[in-house]
Each structure stands twice: as C-alpha cells, then as structure tokens.
N, CA, C and O atoms as CSV, one atom per row, in Angstrom:
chain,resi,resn,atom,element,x,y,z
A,1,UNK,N,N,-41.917,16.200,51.336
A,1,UNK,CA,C,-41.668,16.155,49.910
A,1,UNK,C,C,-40.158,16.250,49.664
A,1,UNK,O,O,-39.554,17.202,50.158
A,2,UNK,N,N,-39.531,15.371,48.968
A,2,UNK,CA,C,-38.315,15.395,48.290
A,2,UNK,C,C,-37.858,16.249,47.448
A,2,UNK,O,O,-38.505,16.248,46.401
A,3,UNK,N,N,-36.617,17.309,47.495
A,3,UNK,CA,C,-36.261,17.909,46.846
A,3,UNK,C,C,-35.373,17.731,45.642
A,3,UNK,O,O,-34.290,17.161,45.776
A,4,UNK,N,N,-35.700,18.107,44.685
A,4,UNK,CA,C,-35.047,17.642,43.105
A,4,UNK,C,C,-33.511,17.069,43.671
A,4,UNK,O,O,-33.156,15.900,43.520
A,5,UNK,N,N,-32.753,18.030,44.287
A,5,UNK,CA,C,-31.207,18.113,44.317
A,5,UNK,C,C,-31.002,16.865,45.285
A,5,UNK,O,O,-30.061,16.119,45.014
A,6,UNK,N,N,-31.935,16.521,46.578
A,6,UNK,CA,C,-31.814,15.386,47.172
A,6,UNK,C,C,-32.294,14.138,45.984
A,6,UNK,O,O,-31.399,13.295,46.026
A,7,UNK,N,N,-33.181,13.785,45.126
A,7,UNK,CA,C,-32.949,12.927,44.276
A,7,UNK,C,C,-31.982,12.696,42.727
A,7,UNK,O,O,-31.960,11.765,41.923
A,8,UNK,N,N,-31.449,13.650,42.769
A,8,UNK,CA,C,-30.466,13.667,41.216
A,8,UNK,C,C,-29.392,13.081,41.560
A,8,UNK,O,O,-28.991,12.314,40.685
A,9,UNK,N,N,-28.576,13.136,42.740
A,9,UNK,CA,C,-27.542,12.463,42.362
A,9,UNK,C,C,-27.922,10.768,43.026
A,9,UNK,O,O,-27.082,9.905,42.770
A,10,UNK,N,N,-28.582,10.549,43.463
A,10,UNK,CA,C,-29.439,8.601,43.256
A,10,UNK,C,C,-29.962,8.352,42.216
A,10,UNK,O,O,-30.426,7.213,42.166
A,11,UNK,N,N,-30.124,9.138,41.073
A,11,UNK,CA,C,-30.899,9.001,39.646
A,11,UNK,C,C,-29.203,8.314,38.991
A,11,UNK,O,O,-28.938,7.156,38.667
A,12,UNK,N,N,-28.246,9.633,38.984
A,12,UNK,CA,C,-27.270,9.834,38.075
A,12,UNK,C,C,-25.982,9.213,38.458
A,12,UNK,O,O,-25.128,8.949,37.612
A,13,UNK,N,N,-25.833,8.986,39.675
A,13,UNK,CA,C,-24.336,8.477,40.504
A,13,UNK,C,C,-24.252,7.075,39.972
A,13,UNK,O,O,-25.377,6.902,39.504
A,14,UNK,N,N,-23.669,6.145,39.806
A,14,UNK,CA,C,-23.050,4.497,39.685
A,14,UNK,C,C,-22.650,4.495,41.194
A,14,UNK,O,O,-21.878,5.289,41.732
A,15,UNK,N,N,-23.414,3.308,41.862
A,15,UNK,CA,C,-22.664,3.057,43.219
A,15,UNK,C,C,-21.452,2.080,43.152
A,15,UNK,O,O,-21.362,1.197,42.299
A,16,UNK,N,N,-20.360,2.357,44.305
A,16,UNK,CA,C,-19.783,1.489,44.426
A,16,UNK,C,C,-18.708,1.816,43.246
A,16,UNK,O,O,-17.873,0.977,42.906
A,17,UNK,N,N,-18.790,2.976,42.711
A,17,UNK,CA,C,-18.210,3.702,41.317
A,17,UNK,C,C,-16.363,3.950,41.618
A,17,UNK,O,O,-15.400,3.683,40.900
A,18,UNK,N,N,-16.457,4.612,43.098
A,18,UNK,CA,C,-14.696,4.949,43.481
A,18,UNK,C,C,-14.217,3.771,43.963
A,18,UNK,O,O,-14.979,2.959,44.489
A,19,UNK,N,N,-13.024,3.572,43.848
A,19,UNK,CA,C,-12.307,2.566,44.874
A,19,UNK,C,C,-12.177,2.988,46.359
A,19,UNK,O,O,-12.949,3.928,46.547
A,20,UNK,N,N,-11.637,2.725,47.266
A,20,UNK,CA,C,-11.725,2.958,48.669
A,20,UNK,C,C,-10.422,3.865,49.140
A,20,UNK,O,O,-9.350,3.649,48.575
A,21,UNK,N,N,-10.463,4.364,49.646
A,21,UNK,CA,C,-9.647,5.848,49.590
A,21,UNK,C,C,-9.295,5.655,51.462
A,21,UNK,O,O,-10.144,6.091,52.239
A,22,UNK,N,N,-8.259,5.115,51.913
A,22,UNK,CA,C,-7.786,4.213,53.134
A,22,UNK,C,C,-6.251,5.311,53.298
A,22,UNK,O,O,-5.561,5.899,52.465
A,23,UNK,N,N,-6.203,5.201,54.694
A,23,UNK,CA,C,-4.847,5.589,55.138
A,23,UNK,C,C,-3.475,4.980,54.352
A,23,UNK,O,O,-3.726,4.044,53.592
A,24,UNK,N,N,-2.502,5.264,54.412
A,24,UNK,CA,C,-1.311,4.396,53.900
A,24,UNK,C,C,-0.107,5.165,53.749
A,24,UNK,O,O,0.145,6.361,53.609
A,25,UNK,N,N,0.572,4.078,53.825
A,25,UNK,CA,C,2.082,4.780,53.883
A,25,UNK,C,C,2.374,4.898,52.968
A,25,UNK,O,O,1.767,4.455,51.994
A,26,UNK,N,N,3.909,5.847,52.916
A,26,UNK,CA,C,5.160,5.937,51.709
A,26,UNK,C,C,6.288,5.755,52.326
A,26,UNK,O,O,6.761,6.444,53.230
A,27,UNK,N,N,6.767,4.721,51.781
A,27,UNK,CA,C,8.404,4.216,52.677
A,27,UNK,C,C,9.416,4.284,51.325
A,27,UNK,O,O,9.244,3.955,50.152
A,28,UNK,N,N,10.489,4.837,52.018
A,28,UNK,CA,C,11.619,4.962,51.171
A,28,UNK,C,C,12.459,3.944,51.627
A,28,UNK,O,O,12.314,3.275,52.651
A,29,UNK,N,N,13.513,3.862,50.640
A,29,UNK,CA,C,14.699,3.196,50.610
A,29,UNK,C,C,15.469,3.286,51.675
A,29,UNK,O,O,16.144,2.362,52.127
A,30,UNK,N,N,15.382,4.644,52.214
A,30,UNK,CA,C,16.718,4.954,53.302
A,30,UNK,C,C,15.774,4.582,54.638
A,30,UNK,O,O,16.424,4.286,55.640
A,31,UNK,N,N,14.501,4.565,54.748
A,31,UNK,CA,C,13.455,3.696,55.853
A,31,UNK,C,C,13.028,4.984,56.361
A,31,UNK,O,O,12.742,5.108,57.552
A,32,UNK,N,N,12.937,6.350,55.213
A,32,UNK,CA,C,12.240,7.288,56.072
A,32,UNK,C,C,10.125,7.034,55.398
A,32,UNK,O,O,9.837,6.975,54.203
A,33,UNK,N,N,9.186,6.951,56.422
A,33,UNK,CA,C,7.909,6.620,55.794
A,33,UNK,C,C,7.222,7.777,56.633
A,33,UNK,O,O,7.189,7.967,57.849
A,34,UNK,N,N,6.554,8.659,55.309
A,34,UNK,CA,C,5.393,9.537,55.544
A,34,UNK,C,C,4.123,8.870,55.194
A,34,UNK,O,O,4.037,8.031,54.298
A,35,UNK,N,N,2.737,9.432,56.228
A,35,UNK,CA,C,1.775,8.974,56.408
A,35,UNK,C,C,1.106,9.983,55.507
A,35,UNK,O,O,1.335,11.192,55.466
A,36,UNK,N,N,0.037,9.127,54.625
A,36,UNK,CA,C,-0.951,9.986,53.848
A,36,UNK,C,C,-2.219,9.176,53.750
A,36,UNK,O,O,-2.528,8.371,54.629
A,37,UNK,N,N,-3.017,9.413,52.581
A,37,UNK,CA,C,-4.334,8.647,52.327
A,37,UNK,C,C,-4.128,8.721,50.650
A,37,UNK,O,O,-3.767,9.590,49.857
A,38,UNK,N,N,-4.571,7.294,50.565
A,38,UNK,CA,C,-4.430,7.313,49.028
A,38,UNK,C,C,-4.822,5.857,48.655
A,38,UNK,O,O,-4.586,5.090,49.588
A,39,UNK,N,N,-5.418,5.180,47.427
A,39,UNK,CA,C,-6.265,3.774,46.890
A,39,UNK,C,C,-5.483,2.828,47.986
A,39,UNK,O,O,-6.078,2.228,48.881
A,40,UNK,N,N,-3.965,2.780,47.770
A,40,UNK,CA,C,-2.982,1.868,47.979
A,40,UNK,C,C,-2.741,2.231,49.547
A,40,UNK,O,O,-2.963,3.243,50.212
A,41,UNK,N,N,-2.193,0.962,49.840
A,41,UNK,CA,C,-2.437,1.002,51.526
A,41,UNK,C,C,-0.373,1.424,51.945
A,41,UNK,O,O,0.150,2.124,52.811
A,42,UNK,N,N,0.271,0.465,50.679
A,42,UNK,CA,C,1.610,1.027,50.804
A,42,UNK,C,C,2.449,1.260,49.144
A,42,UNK,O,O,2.476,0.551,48.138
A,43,UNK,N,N,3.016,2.498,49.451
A,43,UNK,CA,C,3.514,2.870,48.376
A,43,UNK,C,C,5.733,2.850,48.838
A,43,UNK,O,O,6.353,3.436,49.726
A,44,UNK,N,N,6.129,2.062,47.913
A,44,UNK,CA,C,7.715,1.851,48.067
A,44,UNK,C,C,8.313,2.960,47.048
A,44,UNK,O,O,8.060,2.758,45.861
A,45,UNK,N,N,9.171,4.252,47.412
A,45,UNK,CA,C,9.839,5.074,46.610
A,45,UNK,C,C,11.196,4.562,47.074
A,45,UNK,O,O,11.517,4.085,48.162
A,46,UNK,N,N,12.155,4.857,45.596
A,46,UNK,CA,C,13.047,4.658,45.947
A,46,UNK,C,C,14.042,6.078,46.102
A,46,UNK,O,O,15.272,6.090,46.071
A,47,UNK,N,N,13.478,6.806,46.208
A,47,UNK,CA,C,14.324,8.221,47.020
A,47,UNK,C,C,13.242,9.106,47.266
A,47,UNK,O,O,12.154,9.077,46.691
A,48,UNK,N,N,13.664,10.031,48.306
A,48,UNK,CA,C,12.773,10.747,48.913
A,48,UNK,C,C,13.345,12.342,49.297
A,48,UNK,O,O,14.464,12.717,48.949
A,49,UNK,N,N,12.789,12.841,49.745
A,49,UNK,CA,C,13.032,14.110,50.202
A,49,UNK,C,C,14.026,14.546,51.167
A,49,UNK,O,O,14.408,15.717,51.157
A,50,UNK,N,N,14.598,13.472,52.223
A,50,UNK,CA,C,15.244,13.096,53.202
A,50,UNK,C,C,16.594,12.578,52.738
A,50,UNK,O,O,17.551,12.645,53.509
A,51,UNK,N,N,16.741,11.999,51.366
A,51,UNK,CA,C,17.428,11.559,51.054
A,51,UNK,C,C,17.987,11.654,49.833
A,51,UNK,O,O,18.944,10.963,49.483
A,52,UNK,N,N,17.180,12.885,48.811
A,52,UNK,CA,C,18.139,13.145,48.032
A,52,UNK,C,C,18.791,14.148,47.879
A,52,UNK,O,O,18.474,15.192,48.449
A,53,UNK,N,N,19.875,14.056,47.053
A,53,UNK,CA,C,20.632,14.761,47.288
A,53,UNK,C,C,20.640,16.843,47.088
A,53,UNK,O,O,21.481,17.676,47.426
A,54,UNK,N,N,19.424,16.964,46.468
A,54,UNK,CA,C,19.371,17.958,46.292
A,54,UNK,C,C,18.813,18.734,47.332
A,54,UNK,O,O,19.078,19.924,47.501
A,55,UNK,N,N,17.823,17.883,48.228
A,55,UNK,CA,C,17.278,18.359,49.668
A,55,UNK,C,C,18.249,18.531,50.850
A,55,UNK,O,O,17.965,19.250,51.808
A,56,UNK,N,N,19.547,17.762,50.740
A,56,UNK,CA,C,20.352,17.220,51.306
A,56,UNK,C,C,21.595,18.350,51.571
A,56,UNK,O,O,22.305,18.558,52.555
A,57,UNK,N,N,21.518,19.007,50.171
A,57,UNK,CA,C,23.001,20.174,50.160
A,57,UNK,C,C,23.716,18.885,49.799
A,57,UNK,O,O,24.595,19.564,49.269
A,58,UNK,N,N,24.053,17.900,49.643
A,58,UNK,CA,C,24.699,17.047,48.929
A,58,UNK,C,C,25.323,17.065,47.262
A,58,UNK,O,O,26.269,16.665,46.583
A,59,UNK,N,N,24.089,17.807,47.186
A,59,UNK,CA,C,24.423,17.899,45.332
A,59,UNK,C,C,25.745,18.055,44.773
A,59,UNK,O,O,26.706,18.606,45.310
A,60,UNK,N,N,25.707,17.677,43.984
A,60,UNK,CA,C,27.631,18.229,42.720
A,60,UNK,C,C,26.476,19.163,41.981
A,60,UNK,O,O,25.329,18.876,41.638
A,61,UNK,N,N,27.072,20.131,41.895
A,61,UNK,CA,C,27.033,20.976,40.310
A,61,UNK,C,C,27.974,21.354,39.271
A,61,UNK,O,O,29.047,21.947,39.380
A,62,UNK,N,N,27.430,20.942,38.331
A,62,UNK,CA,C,28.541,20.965,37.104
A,62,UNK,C,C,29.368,22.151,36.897
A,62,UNK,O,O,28.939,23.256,37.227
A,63,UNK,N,N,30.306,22.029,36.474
A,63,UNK,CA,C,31.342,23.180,36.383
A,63,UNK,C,C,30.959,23.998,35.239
A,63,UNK,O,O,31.870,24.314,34.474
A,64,UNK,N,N,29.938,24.343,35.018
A,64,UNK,CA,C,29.189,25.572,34.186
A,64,UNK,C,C,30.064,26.413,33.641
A,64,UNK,O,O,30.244,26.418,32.423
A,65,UNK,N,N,30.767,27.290,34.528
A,65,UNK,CA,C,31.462,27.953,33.964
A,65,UNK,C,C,32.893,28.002,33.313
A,65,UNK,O,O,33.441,28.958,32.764
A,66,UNK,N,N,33.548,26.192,33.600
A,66,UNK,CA,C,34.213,25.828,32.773
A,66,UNK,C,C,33.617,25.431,31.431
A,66,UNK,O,O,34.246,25.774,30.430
A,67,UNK,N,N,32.735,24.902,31.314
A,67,UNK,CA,C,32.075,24.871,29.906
A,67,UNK,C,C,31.985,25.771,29.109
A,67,UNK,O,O,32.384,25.832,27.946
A,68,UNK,N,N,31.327,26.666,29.871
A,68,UNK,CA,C,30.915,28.080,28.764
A,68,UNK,C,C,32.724,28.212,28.554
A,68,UNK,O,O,33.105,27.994,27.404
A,69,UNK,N,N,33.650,28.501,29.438
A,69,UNK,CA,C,35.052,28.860,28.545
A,69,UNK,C,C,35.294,27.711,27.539
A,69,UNK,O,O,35.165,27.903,26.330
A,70,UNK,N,N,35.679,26.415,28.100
A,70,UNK,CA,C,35.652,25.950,26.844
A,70,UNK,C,C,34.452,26.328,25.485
A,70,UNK,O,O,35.054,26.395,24.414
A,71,UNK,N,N,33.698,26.451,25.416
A,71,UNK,CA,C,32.737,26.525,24.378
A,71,UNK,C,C,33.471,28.166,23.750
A,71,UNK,O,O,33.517,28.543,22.579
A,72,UNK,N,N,33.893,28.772,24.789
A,72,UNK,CA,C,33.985,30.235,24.253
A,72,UNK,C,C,35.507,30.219,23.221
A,72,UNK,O,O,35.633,30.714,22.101
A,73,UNK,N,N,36.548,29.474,24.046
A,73,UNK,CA,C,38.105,28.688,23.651
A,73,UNK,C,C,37.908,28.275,22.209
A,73,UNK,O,O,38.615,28.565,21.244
A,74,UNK,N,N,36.537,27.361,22.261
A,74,UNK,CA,C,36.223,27.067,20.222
A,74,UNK,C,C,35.783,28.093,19.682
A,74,UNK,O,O,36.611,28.345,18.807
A,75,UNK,N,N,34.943,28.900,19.649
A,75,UNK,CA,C,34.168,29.697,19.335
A,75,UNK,C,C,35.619,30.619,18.792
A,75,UNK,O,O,35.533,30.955,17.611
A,76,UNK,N,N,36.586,30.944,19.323
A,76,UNK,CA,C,37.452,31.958,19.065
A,76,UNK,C,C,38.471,31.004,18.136
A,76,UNK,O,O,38.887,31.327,17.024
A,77,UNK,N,N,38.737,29.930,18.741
A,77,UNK,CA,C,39.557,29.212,17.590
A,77,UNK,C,C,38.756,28.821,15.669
A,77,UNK,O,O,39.268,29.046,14.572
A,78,UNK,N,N,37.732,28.350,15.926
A,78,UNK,CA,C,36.877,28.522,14.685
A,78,UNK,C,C,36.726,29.695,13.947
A,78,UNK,O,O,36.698,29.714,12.716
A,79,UNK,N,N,36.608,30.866,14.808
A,79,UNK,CA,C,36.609,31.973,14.164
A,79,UNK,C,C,38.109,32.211,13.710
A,79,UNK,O,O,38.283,32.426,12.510
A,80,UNK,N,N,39.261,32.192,14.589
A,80,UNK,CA,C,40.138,32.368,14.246
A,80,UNK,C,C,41.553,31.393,12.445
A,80,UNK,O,O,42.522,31.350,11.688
A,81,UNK,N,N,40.114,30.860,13.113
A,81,UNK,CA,C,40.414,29.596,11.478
A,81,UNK,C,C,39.582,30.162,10.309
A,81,UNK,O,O,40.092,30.216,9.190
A,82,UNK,N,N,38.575,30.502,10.480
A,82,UNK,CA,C,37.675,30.769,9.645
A,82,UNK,C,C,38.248,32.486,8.736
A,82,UNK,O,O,37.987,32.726,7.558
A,83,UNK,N,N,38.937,33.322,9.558
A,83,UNK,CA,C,39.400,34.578,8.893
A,83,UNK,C,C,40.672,33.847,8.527
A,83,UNK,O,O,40.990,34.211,7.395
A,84,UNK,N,N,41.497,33.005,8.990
A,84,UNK,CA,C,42.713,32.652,8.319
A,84,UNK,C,C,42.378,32.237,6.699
A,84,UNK,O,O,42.983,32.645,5.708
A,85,UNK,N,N,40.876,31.013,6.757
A,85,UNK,CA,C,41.263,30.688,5.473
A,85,UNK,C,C,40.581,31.815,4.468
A,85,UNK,O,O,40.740,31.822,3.247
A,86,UNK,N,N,39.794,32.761,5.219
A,86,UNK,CA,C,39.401,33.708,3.862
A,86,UNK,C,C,40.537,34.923,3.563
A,86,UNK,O,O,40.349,35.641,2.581
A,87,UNK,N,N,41.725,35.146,4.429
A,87,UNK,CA,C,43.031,35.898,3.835
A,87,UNK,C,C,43.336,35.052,3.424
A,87,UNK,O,O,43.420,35.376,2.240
A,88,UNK,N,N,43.693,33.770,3.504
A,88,UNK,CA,C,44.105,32.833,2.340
A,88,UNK,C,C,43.654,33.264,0.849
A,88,UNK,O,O,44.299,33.703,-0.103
A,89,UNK,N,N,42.659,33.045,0.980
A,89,UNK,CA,C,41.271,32.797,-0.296
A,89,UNK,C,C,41.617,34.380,-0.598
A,89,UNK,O,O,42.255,34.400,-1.651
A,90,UNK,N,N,41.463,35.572,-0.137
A,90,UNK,CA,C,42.194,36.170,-1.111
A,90,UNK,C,C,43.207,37.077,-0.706
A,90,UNK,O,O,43.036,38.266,-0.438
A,91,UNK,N,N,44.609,36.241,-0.669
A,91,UNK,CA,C,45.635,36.334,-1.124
A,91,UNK,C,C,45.669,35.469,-2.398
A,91,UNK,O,O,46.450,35.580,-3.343
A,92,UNK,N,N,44.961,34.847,-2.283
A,92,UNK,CA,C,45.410,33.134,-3.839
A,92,UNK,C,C,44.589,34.346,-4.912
A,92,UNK,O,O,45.383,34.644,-5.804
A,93,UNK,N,N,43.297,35.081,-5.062
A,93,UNK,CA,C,42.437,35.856,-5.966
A,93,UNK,C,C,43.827,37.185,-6.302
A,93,UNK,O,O,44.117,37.541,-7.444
A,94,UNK,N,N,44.475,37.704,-5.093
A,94,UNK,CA,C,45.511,38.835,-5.644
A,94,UNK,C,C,46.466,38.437,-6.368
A,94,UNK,O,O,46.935,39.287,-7.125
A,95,UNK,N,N,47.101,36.992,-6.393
A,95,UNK,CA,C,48.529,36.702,-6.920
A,95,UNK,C,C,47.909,36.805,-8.614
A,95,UNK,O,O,48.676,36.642,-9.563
C-alpha cells in the first residue's frame, strides 16, 4: 500500500518544472576561473576577488581626514562671518 507522502508530491509537483542545475565556470577578466554549479554552464565577471583592488591591498583611500579639516576650516569661517555680521547689525541698532 502507498503512503499519502509517497503520492502528494506526483499529485502536486509540475515535471520538468526546474531548469538543469550543471557544473560551470566563472572566468574573470584577469583569466582567474572558479568552479561552481549553477543554470549557466559559463558565467564572464569582469573583476573578481583576485583582482580587485580591495582584496588586493591595492586600494587608495580617500584623504578623510583632510576633508573633515577642510569642512571644519568652513564651519569656523561661516561662523566667524556669521558673528561679524550680527556685531555689525548691532553696532548700526546702537548708533
């Protein structure tokens, strides 16, 4: 006798439903290719782990902390404009 759970999924499944799920490569630009499984038999990246620069120690990083001074350089000049024109504003209310 057949058990419920051996006939439900031949009741409920669509055959022929997944695509085919095959070995295949990933090849990069610089010609490094890792082996995986996936629909596609070859997949072309154009940078990889091997080759960019952040895996690499290659990276630039931005000069951060020249920014923040400049940003800090305005921040003090704006302010320093901003109390000039209100002793302005009243010195002009005292005369």
């Amino acid at each position: 006798m057949a058990r419920a759970a051996d006939t439900l999924p031949a009741l409920f499944m669509k055959a022929d439903l997944h695509p085919n799920y095959v070995a295949s490569e990933i090849r990069c630009a610089c010609g490094n290719v890792i082996s995986t499984r996936s629909t596609r038999k070859v997949a072309v990246l154009g940078i990889c782990n091997t080759c960019h620069p952040f895996y690499t120690g290659q990276q630039k990083f931005v000069d951060t902390a020249g920014r923040v001074d400049k940003f800090q350089q305005r921040a003090a000049k704006t302010a320093a404009a901003q109390a000039a024109l209100a002793e302005a504003r009243g010195n002009k209310k005292r005369k």
